[in-house]
C-alpha positions as CSV (number, residue, x, y, z in Angstrom):
1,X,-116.2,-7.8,3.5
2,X,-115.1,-9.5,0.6
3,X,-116.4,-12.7,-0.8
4,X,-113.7,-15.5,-1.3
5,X,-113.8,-17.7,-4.4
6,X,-112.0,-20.5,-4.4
7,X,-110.5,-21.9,-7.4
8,X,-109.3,-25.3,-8.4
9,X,-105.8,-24.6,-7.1
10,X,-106.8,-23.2,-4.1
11,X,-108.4,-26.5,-3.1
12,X,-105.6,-28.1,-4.2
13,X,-103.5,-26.6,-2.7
14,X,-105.1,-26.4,0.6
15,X,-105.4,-30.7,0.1
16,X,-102.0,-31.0,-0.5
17,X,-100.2,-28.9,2.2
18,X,-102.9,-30.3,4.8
19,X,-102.4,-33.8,3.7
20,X,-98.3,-33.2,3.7
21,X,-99.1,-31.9,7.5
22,X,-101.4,-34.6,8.6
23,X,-99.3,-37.6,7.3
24,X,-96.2,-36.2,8.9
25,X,-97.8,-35.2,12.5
26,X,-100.8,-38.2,12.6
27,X,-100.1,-40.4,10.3
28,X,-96.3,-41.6,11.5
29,X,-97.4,-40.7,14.8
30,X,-100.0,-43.5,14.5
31,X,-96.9,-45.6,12.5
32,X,-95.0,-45.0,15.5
33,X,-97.3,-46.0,18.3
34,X,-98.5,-49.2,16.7
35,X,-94.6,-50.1,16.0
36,X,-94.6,-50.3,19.5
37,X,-91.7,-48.6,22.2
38,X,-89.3,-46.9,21.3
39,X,-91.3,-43.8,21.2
40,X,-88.5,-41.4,21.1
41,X,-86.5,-39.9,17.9
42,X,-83.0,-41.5,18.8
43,X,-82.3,-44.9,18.9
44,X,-81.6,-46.9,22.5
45,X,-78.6,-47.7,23.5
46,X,-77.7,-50.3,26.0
47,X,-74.3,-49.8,28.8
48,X,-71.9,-50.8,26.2
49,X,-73.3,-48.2,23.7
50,X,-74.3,-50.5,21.1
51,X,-77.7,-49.9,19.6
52,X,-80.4,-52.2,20.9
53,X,-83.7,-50.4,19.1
54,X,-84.8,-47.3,16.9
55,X,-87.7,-46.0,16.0
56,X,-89.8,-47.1,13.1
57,X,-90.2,-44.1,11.1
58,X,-87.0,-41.6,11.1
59,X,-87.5,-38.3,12.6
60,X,-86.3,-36.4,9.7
61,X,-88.8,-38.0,7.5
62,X,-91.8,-36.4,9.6
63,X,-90.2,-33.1,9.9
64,X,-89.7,-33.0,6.2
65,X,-93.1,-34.2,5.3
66,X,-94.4,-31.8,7.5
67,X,-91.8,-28.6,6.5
68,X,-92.8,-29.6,2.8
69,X,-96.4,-28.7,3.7
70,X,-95.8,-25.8,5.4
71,X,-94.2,-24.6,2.1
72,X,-96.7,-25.5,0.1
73,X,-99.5,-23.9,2.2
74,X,-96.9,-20.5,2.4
75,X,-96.5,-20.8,-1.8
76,X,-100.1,-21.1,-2.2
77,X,-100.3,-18.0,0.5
78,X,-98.3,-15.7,-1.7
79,X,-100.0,-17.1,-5.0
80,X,-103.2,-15.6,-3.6
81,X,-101.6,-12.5,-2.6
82,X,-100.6,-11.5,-5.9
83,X,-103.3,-13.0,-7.8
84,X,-105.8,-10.7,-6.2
85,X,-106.8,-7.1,-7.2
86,X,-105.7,-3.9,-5.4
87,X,-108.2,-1.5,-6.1
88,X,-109.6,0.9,-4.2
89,X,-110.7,0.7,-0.3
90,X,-114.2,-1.3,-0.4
91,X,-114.8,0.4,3.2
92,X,-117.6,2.7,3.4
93,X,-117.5,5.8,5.5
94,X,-120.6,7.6,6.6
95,X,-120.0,10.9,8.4
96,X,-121.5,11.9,11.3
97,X,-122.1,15.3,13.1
98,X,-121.0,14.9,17.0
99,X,-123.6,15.6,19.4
């Protein structure tokens, strides 16, 4: 098995797309629930259709902190990809007669 090193960027990296995720999931969630009701992504309308309530935090704002931290934990994915050697096959195989 190989030993992972990680680097400067890969901390920061890991901070930043976990923190992007987290504020977008927990922290508006939290935003949301201490706003009070409405809960839900689209505002409340009454009978006559006129808005009476909408939520605190708009639902595109979560999904693109949260889509903004999933591409920079994908970016950071494919940074490590390439960065690391090939080489050859660190397995070892030990043959064995069969009984």
């Amino acid at each position: 098995m190989k030993d992972t090193i990680i680097t400067t960027i890969d901390r920061a990296a890991m901070a930043l797309g976990g923190g992007l995720v987290l504020l977008g999931v927990v922290g508006l969630g939290i935003v949301e629930v201490l706003a009070g009701p409405p809960y839900g992504a689209a505002p409340t309308t009454n009978d006559a259709g006129e808005v009476v309530a909408t939520p605190m935090v708009d639902a595109n704002l979560r999904v693109l902190l949260v889509v903004a931290g999933l591409v920079v934990l994908l970016a950071w994915q494919v940074y490590r990809m390439a960065a690391t050697p090939g080489g050859a096959d660190a397995t070892q195989r030990v043959e064995m007669t069969a009984d």
